[in-house]
PASE-344888 format. One line per field, with one value per residue (C-alpha): residue number from 1; residue in three letters; x, y, z. Coordinates in steps of 0.25 Angstrom, whole numbers, plus 5000, padded with zeros to 4 digits. Layout:
<atoms>
seq	[NUM, ...]
type	[ALA, ...]
px	[X, ...]
py	[Y, ...]
pz	[Z, ...]
</atoms>
This chain:
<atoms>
seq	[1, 2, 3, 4, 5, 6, 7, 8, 9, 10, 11, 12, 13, 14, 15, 16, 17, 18, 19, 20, 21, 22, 23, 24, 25, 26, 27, 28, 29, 30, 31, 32, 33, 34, 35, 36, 37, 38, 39, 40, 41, 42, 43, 44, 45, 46, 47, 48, 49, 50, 51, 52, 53, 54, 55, 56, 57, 58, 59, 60, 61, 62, 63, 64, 65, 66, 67, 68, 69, 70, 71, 72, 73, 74, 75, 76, 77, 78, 79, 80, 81, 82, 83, 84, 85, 86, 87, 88, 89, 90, 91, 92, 93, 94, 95, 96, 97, 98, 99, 100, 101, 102, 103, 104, 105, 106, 107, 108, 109, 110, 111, 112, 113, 114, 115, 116, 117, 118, 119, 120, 121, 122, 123, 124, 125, 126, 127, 128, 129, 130, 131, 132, 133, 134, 135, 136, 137, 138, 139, 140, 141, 142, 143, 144, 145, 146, 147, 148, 149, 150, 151, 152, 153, 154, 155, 156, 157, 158, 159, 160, 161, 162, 163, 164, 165, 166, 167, 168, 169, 170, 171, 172, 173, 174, 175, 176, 177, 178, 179, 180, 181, 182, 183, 184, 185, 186, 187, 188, 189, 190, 191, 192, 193, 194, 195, 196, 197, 198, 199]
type	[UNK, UNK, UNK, UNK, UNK, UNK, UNK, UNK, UNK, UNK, UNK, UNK, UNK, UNK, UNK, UNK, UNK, UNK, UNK, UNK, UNK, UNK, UNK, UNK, UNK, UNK, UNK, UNK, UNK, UNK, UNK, UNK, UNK, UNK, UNK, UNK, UNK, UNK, UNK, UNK, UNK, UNK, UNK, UNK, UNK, UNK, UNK, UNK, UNK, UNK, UNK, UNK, UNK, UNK, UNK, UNK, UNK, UNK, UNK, UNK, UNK, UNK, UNK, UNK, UNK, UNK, UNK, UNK, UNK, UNK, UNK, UNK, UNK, UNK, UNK, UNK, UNK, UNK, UNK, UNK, UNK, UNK, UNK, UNK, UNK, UNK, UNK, UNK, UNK, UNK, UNK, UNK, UNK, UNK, UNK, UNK, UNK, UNK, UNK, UNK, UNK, UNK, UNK, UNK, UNK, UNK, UNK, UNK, UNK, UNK, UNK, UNK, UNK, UNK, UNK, UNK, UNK, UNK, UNK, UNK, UNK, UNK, UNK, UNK, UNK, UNK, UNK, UNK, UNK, UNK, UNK, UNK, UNK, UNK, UNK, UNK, UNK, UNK, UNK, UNK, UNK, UNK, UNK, UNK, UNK, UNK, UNK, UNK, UNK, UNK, UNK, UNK, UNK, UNK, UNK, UNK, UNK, UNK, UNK, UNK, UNK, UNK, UNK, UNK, UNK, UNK, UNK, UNK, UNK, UNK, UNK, UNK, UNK, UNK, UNK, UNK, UNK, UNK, UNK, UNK, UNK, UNK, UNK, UNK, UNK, UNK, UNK, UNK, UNK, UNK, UNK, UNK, UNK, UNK, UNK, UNK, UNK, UNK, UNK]
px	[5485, 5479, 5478, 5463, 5458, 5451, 5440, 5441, 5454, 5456, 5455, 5466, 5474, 5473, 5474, 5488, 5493, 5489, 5495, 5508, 5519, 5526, 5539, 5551, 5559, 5572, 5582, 5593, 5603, 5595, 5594, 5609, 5614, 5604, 5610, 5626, 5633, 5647, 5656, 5664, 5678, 5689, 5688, 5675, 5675, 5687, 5680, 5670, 5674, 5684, 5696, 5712, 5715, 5728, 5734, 5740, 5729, 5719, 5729, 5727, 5711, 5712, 5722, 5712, 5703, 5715, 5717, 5704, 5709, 5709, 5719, 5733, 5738, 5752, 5758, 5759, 5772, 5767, 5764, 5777, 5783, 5790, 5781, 5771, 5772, 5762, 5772, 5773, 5757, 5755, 5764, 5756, 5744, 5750, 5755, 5741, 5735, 5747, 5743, 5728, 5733, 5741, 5729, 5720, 5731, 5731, 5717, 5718, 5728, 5722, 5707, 5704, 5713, 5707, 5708, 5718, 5727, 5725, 5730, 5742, 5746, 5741, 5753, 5765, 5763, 5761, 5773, 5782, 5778, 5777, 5775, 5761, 5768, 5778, 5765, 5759, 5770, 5774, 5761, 5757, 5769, 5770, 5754, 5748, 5759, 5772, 5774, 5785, 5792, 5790, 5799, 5809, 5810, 5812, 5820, 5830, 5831, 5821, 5811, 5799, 5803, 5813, 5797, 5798, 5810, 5809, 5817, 5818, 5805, 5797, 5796, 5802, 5787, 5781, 5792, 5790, 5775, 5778, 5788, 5801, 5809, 5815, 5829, 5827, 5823, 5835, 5845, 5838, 5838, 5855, 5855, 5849, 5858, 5848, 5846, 5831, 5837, 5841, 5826]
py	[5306, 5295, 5280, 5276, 5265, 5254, 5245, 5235, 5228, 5223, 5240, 5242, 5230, 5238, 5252, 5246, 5239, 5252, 5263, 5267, 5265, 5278, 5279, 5278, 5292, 5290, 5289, 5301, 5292, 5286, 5298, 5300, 5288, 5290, 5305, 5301, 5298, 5293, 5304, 5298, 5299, 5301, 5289, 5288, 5303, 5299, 5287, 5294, 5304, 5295, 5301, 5293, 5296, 5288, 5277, 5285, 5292, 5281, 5275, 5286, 5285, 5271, 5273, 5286, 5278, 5273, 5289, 5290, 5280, 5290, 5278, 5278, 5264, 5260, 5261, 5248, 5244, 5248, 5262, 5264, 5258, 5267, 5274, 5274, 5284, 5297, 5306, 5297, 5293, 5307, 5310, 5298, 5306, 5320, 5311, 5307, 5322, 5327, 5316, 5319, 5336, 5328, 5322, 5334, 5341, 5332, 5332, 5346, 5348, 5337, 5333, 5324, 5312, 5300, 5296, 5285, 5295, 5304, 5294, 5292, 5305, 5307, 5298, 5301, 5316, 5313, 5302, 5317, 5321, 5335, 5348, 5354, 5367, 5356, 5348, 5358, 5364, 5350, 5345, 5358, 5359, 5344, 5340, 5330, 5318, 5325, 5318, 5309, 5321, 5329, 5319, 5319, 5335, 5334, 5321, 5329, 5343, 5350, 5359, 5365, 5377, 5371, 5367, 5381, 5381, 5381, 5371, 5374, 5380, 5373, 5371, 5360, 5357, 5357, 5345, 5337, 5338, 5334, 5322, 5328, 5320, 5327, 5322, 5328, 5341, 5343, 5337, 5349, 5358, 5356, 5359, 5370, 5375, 5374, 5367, 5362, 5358, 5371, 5379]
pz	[5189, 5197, 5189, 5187, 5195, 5191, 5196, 5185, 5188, 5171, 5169, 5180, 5172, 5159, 5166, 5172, 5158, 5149, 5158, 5155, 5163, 5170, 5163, 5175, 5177, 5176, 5187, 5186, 5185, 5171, 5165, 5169, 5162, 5150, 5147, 5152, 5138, 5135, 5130, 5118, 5118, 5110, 5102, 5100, 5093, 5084, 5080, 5078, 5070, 5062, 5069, 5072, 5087, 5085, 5092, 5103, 5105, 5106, 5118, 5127, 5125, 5130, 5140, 5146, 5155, 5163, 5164, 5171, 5183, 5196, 5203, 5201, 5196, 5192, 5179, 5170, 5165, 5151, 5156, 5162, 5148, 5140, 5130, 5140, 5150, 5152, 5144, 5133, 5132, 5133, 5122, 5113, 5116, 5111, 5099, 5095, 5096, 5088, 5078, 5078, 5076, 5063, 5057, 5059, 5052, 5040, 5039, 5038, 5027, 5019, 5023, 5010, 5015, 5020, 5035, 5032, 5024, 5036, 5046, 5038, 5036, 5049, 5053, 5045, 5051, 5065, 5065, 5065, 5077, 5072, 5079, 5076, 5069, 5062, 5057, 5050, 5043, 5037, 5034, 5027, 5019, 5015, 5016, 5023, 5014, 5018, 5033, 5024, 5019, 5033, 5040, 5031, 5032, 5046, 5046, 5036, 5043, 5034, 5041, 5037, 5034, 5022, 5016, 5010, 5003, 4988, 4979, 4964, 4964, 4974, 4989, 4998, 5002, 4990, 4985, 4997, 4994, 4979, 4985, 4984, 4995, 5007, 5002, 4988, 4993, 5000, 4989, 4979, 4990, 4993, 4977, 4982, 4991, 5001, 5014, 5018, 5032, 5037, 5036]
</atoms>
């Protein structure tokens, strides 16, 4: 449509001053950078979503975007320290997973505890460094409270199948859940006649 002309030069003033600007197209690299948006990580979800990655974890989040560096570059004294080597950092990372797998556990077995009751319980089983198959077994015979009695099974030679054995009545799990010592348990079961030990 072609713009009116004017022989009155105040009408072409108000003409140009009324008219409404044509609106710039954007460039395609404007609406590039209008629809680009910045994927959230790892720690922003778990902050989100008020979940504990761990410390060990968390060190390997910050340590990724040296990862990303395509050129090789020597290996810092503390790198080469020991503690520090790919192994070992990679066993810290398998170490906060298996940590995460023990607070998803515990949440699961007892769903009403509060987040800073999780954590801890959360940290008394993962200190066991526990097979998966060997978590479960204890924390669903002794609850989500028996890390305590757990480690002192194991430290004294009792394995899980000894949980079943019945003492006067009751079993071995059920008087560690009710606070019988690990110590006790076998003083009453060599009364017995019976060795925890050996099962």
């Amino acid at each position: 449509m072609a713009e009116p002309r004017f022989t009155d030069p105040e009408l072409t003033a108000i003409w140009n001053f009324l008219r409404t600007s044509p609106t710039p197209v954007p460039s395609p690299a404007d609406l590039a950078r209008g629809t680009r948006r910045r994927t959230p990580d790892a720690q922003a979800i778990a902050a989100r979503e008020g979940l504990d990655l761990g410390p060990e974890l968390r060190r390997v989040l910050r340590r990724r975007p040296q990862q990303t560096k395509t050129e090789p570059r020597p290996a810092s004294p503390t790198e080469t320290a020991p503690g520090n080597t790919p192994q070992q950092r990679g066993s810290a990372a398998s170490r906060a997973v298996e940590r995460s797998r023990v607070m998803r556990l515990i949440a699961q077995l007892a769903p009403g505890l509060r987040h800073h009751q999780l954590r801890e319980r959360t940290t008394a089983w993962d200190a066991l460094k526990l097979t998966a198959p060997e978590l479960e077994t204890w924390m669903r015979a002794l609850g989500v409270d028996g890390a305590a009695a757990a480690r002192a099974c194991r430290a004294l030679g009792i394995g899980p199948a000894a949980l079943d054995v019945v003492l006067d009545g009751r079993q071995v799990r059920r008087r560690l859940r009710e606070g019988t010592t690990v110590t006790a348990l076998l003083a009453l079961a060599a009364e017995r006649g019976i060795d925890l030990r050996r099962r």
